[in-house]
SERO-163288 format. One record per residue (C-alpha): residue number from 1; residue in three letters; chain; x, y, z. Coordinates in steps of 0.5 Angstrom, whole numbers. Each point is the difference from the previous one (the first is absolute). Layout:
<rs>
{r NUM, "ALA", "A", {X, Y, Z}}
...
</rs>
This chain:
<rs>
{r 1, "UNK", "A", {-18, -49, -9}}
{r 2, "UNK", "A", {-5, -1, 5}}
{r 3, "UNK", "A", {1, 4, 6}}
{r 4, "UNK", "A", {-2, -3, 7}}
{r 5, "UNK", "A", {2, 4, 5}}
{r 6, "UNK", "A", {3, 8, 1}}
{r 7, "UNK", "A", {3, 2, 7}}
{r 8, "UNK", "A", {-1, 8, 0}}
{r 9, "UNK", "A", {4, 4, 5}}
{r 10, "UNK", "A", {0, 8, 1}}
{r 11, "UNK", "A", {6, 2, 3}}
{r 12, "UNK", "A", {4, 6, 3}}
{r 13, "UNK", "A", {7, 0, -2}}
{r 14, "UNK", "A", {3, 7, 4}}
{r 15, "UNK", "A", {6, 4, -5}}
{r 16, "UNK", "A", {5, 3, 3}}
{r 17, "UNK", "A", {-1, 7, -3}}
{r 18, "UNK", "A", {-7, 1, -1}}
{r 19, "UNK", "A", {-2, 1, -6}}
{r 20, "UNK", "A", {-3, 7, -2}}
{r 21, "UNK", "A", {-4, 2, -6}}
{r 22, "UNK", "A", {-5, 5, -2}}
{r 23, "UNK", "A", {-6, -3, 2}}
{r 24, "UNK", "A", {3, -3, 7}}
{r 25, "UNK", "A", {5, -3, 5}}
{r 26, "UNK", "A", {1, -8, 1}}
{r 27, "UNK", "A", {5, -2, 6}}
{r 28, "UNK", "A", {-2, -7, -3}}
{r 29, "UNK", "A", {-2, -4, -6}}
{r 30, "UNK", "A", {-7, -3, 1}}
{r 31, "UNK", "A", {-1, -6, -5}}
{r 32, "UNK", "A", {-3, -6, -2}}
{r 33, "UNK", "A", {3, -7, -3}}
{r 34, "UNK", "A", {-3, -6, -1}}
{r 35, "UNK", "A", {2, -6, -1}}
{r 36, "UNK", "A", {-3, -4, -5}}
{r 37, "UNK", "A", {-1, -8, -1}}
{r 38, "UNK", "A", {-1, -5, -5}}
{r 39, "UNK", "A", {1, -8, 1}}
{r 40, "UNK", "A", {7, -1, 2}}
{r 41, "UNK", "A", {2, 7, 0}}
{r 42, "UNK", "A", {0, 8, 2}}
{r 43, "UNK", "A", {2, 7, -1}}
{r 44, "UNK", "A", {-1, 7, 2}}
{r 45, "UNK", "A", {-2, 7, -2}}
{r 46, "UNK", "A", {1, 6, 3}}
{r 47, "UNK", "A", {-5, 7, -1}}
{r 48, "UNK", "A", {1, 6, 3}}
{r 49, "UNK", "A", {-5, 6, 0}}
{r 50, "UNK", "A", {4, 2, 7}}
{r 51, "UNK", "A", {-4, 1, 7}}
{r 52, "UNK", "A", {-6, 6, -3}}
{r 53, "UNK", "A", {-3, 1, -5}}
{r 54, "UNK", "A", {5, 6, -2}}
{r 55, "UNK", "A", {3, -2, -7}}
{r 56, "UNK", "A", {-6, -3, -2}}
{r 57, "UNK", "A", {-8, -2, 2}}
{r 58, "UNK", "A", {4, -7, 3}}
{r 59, "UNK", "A", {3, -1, 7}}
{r 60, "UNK", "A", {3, -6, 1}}
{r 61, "UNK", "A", {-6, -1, 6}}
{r 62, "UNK", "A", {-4, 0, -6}}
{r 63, "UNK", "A", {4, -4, -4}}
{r 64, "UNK", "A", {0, -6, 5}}
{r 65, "UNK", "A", {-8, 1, 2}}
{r 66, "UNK", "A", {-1, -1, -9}}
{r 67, "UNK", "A", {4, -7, 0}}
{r 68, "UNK", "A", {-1, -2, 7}}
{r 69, "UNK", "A", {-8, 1, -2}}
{r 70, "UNK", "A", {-2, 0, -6}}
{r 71, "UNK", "A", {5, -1, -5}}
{r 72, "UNK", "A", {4, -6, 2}}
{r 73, "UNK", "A", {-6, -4, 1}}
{r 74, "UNK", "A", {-2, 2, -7}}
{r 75, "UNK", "A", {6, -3, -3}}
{r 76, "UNK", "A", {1, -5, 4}}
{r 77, "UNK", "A", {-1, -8, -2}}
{r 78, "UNK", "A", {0, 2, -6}}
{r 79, "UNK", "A", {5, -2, -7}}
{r 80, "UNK", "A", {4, 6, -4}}
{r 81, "UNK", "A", {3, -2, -7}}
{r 82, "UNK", "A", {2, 7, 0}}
{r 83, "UNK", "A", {1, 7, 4}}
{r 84, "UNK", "A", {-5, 2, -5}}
{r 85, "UNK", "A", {-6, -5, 3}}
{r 86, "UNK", "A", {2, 2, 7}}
{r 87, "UNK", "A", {-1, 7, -2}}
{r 88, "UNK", "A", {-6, -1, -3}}
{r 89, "UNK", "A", {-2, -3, 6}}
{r 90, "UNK", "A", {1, 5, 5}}
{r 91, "UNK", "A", {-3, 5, -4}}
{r 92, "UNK", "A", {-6, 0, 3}}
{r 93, "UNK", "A", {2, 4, 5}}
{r 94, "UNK", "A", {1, 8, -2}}
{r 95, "UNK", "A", {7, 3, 0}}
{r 96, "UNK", "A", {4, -1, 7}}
{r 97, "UNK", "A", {6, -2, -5}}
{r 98, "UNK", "A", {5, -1, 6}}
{r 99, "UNK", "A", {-5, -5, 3}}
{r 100, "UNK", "A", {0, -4, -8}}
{r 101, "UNK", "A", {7, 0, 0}}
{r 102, "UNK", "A", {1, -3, 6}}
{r 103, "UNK", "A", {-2, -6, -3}}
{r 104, "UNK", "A", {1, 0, -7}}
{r 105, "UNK", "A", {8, 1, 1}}
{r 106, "UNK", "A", {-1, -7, 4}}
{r 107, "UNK", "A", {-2, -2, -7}}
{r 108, "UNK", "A", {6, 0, -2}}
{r 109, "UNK", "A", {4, -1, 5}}
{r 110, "UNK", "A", {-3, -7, 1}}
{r 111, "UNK", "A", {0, 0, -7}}
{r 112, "UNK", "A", {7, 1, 0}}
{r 113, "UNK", "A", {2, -5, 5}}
{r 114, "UNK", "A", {-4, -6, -3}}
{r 115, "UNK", "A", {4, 1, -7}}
{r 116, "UNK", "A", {6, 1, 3}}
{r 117, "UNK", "A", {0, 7, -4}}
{r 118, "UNK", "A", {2, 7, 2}}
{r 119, "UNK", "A", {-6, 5, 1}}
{r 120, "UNK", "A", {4, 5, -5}}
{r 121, "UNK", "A", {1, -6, -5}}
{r 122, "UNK", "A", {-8, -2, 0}}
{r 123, "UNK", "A", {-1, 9, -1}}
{r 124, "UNK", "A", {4, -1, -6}}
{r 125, "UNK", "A", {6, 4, 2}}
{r 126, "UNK", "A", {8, -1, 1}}
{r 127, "UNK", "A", {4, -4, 5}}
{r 128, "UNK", "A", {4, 8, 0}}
{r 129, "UNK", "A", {2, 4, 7}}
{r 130, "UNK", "A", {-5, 6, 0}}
{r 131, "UNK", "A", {3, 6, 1}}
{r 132, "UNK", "A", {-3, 5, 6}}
{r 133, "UNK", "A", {0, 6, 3}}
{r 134, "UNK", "A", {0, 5, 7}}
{r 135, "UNK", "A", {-6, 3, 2}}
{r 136, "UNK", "A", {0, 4, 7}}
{r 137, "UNK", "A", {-6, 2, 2}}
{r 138, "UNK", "A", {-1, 7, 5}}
{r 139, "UNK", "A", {6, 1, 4}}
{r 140, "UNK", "A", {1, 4, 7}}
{r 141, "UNK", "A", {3, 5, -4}}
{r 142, "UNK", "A", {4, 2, -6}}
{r 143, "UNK", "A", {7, -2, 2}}
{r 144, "UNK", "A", {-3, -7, 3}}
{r 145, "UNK", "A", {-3, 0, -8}}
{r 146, "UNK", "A", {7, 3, -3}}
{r 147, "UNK", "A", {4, -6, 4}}
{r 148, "UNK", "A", {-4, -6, -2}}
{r 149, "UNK", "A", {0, 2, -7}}
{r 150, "UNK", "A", {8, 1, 0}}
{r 151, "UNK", "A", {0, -7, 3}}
{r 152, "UNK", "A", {-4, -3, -6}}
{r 153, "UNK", "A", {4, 4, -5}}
{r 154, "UNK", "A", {6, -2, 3}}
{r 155, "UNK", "A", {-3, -8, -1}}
{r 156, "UNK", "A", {-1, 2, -8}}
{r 157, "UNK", "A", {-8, -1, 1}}
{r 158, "UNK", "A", {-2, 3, -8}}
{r 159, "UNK", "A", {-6, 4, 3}}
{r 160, "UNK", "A", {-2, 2, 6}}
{r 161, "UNK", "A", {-8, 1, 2}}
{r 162, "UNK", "A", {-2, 6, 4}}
{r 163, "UNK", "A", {-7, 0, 5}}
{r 164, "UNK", "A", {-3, 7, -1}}
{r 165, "UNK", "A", {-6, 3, 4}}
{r 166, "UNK", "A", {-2, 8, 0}}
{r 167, "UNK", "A", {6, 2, 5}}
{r 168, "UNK", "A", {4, -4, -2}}
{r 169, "UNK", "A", {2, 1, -8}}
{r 170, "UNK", "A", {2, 5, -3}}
{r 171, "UNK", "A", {6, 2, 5}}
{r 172, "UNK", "A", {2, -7, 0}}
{r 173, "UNK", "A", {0, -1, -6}}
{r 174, "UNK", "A", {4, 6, -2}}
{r 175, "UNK", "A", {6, -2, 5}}
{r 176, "UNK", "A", {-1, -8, -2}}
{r 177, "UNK", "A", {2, 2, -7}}
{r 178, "UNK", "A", {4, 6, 0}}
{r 179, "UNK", "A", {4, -4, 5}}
{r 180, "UNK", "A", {0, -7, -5}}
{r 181, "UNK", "A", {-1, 4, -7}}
{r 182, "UNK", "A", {3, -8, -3}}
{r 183, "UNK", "A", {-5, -4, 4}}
{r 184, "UNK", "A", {-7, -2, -3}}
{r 185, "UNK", "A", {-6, 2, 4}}
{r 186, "UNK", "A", {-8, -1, -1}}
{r 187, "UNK", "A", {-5, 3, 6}}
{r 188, "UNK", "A", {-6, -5, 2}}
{r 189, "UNK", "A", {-6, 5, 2}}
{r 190, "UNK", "A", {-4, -6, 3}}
{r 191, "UNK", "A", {-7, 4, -2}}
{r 192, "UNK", "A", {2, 6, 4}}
{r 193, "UNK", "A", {-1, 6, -5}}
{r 194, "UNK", "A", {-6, 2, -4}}
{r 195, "UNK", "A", {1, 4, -7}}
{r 196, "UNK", "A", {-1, 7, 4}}
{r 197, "UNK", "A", {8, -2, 2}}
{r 198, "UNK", "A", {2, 0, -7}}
{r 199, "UNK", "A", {4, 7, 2}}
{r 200, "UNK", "A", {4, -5, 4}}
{r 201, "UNK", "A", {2, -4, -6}}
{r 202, "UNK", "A", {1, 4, -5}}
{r 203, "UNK", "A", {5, 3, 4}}
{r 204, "UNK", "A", {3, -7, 1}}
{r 205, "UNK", "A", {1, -1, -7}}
{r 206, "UNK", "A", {7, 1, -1}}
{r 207, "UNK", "A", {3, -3, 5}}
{r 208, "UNK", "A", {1, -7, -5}}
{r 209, "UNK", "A", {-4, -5, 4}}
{r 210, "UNK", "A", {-3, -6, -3}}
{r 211, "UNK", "A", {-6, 1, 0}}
{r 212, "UNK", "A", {-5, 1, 6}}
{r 213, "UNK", "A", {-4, -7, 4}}
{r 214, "UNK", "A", {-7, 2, 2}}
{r 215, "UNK", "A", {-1, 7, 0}}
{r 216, "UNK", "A", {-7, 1, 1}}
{r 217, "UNK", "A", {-6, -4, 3}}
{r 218, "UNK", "A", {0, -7, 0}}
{r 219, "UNK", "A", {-6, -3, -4}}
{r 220, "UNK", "A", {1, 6, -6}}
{r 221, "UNK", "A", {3, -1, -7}}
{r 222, "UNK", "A", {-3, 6, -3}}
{r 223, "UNK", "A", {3, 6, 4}}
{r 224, "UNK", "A", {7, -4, -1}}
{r 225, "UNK", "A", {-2, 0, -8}}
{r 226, "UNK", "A", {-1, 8, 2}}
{r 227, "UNK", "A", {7, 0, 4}}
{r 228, "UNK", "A", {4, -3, -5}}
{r 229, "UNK", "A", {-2, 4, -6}}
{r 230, "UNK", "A", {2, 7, 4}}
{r 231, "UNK", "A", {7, -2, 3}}
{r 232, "UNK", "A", {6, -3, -4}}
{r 233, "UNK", "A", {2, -5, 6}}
{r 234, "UNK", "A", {-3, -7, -2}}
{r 235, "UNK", "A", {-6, -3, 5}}
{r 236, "UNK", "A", {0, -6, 3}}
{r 237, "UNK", "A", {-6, -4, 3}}
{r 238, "UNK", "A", {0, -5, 5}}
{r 239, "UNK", "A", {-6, 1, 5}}
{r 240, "UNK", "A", {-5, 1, -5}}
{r 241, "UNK", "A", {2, -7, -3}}
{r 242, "UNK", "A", {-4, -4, 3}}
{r 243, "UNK", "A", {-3, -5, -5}}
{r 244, "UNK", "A", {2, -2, -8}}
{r 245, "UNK", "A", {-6, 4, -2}}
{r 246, "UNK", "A", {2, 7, 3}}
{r 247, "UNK", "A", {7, -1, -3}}
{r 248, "UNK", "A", {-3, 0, -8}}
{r 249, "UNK", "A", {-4, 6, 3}}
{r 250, "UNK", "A", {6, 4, 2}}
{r 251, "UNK", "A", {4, -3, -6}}
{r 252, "UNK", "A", {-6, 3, -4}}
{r 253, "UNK", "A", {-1, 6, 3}}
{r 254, "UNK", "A", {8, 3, 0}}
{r 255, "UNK", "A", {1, 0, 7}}
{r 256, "UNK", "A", {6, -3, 1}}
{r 257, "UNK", "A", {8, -3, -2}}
{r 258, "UNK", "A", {1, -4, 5}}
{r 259, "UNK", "A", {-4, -5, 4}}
{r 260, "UNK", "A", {2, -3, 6}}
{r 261, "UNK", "A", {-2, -7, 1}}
{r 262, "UNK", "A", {-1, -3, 8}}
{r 263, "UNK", "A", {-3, -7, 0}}
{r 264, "UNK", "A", {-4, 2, 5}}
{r 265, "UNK", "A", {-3, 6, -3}}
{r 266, "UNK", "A", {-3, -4, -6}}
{r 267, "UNK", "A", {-3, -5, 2}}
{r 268, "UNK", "A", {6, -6, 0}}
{r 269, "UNK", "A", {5, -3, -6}}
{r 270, "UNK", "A", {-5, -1, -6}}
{r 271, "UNK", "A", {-1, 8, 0}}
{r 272, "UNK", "A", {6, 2, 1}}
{r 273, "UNK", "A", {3, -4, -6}}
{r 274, "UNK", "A", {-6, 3, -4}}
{r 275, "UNK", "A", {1, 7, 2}}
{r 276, "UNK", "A", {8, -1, -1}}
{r 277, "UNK", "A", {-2, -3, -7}}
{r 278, "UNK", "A", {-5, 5, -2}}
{r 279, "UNK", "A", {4, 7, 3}}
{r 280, "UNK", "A", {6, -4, -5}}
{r 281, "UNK", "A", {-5, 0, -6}}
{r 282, "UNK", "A", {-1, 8, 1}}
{r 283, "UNK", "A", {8, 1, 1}}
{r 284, "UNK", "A", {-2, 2, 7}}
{r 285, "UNK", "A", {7, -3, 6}}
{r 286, "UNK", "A", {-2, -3, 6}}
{r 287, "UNK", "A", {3, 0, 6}}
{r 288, "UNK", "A", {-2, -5, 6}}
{r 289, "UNK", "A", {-2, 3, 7}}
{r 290, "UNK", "A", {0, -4, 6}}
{r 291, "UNK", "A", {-4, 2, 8}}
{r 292, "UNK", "A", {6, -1, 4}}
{r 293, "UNK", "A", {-2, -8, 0}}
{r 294, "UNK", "A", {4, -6, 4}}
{r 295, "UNK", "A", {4, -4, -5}}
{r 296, "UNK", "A", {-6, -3, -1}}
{r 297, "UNK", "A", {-3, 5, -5}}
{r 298, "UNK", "A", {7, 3, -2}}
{r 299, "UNK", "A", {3, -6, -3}}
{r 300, "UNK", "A", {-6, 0, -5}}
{r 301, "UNK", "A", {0, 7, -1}}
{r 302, "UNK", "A", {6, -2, -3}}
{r 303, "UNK", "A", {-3, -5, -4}}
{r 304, "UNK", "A", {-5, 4, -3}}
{r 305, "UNK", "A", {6, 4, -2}}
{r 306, "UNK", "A", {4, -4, -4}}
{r 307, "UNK", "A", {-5, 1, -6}}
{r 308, "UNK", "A", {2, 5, -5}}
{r 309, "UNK", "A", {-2, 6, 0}}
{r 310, "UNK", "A", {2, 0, 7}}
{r 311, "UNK", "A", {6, 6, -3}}
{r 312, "UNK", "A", {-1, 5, 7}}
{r 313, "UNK", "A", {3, -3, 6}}
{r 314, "UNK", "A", {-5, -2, 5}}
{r 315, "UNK", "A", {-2, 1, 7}}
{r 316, "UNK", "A", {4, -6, 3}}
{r 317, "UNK", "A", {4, 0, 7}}
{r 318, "UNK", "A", {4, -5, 4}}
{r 319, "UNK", "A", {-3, -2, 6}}
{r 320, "UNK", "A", {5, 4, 4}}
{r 321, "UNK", "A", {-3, 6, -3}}
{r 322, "UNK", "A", {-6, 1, 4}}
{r 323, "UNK", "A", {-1, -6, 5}}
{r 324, "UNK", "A", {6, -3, 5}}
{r 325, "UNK", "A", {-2, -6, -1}}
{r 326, "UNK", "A", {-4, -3, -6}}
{r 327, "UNK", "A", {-6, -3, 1}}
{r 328, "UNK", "A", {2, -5, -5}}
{r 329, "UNK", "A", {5, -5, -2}}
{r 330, "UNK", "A", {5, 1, -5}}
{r 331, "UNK", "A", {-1, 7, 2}}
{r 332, "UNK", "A", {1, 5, -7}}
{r 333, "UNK", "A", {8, 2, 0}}
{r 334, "UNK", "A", {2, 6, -6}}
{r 335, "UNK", "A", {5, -3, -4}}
{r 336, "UNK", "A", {7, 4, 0}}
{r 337, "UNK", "A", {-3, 3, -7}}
{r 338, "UNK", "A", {-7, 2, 4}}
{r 339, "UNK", "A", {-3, -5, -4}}
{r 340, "UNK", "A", {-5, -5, 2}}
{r 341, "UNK", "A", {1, -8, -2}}
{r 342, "UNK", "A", {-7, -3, -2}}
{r 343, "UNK", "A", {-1, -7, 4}}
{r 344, "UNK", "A", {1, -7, -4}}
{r 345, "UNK", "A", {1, -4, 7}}
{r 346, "UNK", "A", {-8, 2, 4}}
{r 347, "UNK", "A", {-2, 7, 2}}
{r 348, "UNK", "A", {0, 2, 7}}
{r 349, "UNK", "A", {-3, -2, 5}}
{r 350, "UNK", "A", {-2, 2, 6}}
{r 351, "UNK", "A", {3, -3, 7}}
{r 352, "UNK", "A", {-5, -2, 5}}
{r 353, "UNK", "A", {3, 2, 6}}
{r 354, "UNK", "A", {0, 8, -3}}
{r 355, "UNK", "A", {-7, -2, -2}}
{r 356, "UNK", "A", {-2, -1, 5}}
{r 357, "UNK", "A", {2, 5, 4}}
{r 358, "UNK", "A", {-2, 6, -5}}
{r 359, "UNK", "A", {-6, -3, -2}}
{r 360, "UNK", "A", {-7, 5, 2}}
{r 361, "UNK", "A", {-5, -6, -2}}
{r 362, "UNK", "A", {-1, -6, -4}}
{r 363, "UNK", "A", {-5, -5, -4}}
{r 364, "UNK", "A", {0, -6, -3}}
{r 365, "UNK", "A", {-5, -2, -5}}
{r 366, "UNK", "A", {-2, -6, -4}}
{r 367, "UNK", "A", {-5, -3, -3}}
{r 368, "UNK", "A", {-7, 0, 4}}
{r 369, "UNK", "A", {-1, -8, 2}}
</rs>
């Protein structure tokens, strides 16, 4: 395909809870979409790396200025055969792998749209319903937490994400799972423990989660390594996978059981299927992680999870979970299962009167004439 023109837009989507985790606090979504065009048609992507540079390095006010200024003009007005080819393009530039998505994703969605072909179909995967899970992050108090996780269990969620940061961990997690013995729980750390806090793990060791998502610094795989081989609940990584090349590493080097794939976070759709493909060949779960995105980016986080070894229920919410009103249209609707339906009829788009309104800044960029 040739790409003629991309429209970038960072957007502030405001939640209705603020979302709290152990590197920070966001009362809104900032993300970037972009609309991509090629002859007759368009599509979008969506990559949200949040307001600051808390999760990891990108933002997305750094995600914006890479495409709008350096990025973008590199790629466009140029043909792309295949996902790989644009990936080959782009990688001049040095990581900022939310930046890169932004616009690989955009490869397939146009992709899509041309061939009349869903996302999930040209990944590879199945025209199958995605099962999801409940995550909550830091709550006012136990008793807020202990209620909503009653509301999850009572609507058969299969497990349930707890957010934990010091202060707020080992108490909760012993009330969640003495007062929910049956439920399956996992604990995402977001980089917030070192090694020195491995009395704190060891004495979570019997409570039965599923495994522990990022417990220690963001860019490490060894210390994970360490950590695993002295503690019996499994280890799972999600902020240090940036890349196919740092996952074969941690696959390497025994610092992991479970990987967490955010499209975003791995530098688009090409990477995330061979990161998938790789942890299978290795007898390792994968498991999709979505950043809070408008429907947009959600609905093809469900598309990504429709390949195989997709076997832990993903981080997929309906639109109503966390936005009063979807940026997008259709907005993301839980099926009564807590199942997500992949797309066989165009994904999400964003409505222009609600881009409009929650649009921070915007490019256009074509070819110099």
């Amino acid at each position: 395909m040739h790409i003629d023109r991309l429209d970038v837009y960072h957007v502030a989507m405001p939640l209705i809870y603020p979302w709290r985790t152990a590197y920070g606090e966001d009362a809104d979504i900032h993300s970037v979409l972009i609309k991509a065009t090629s002859g007759d048609y368009s599509a979008w992507s969506e990559s949200s790396p949040l307001y600051a540079p808390m999760y990891l390095p990108e933002s997305a006010g750094s995600v914006f200025y890479n495409v709008a200024e350096f990025m973008g003009q590199h790629v466009v007005g140029r043909e792309y055969e295949t996902a790989k080819d644009l990936n080959d393009r782009l990688d001049i530039f040095k990581g900022n792998s939310f930046a890169k998505a932004a616009i690989e994703i955009c490869w397939w969605t146009l992709q899509s749209s041309i061939t009349n072909t869903p996302v999930h179909r040209l990944l590879g995967g199945e025209t199958r319903n995605v099962q999801a899970g409940a995550d909550f992050g830091i709550q006012d108090s136990i008793d807020m937490l202990m209620g909503n996780i009653q509301k999850a269990v009572d609507s058969g969620f299969p497990r349930i994400k707890l957010k934990v940061r010091h202060g707020w961990d080992l108490e909760v997690l012993h009330a969640a799972t003495s007062t929910f013995p049956k439920m399956t729980f996992h604990i995402d750390c977001n980089s917030g423990y070192t090694l020195d806090d491995l009395p704190f793990f060891k004495a979570i060791d019997n409570l039965g989660l599923a495994f522990l998502e990022q417990p220690l610094h963001y860019t490490d795989v060894l210390d994970h390594a360490e950590l695993a081989r002295q503690i019996q609940t499994p280890v799972c990584l999600d902020e240090s996978i940036i890349s196919v090349k740092t996952a074969k590493q941690a696959i390497q080097v025994d610092a992991c059981s479970y990987i967490n794939i955010k499209p975003g976070r791995v530098g688009g759709l090409q990477n995330a299927l061979a990161i998938h493909n790789l942890a299978r060949d290795n007898g390792i779960p994968v498991w999709v992680g979505g950043m809070l995105e408008s429907a947009v980016g959600s609905a093809i986080c469900v598309e990504v999870a429709t390949l195989n070894n997709f076997t832990y229920p993903g981080d997929l919410f309906p639109s109503s979970r966390f936005y009063r009103q979807d940026l997008a249209n259709p907005p993301m609707e839980l099926n009564p299962d807590n199942t997500f339906t992949p797309s066989t009829k165009g994904l999400p788009e964003p409505d222009p009167s609600r881009l409009a309104k929650l649009t921070v800044n915007h490019k256009s960029i074509s070819p110099p004439t």
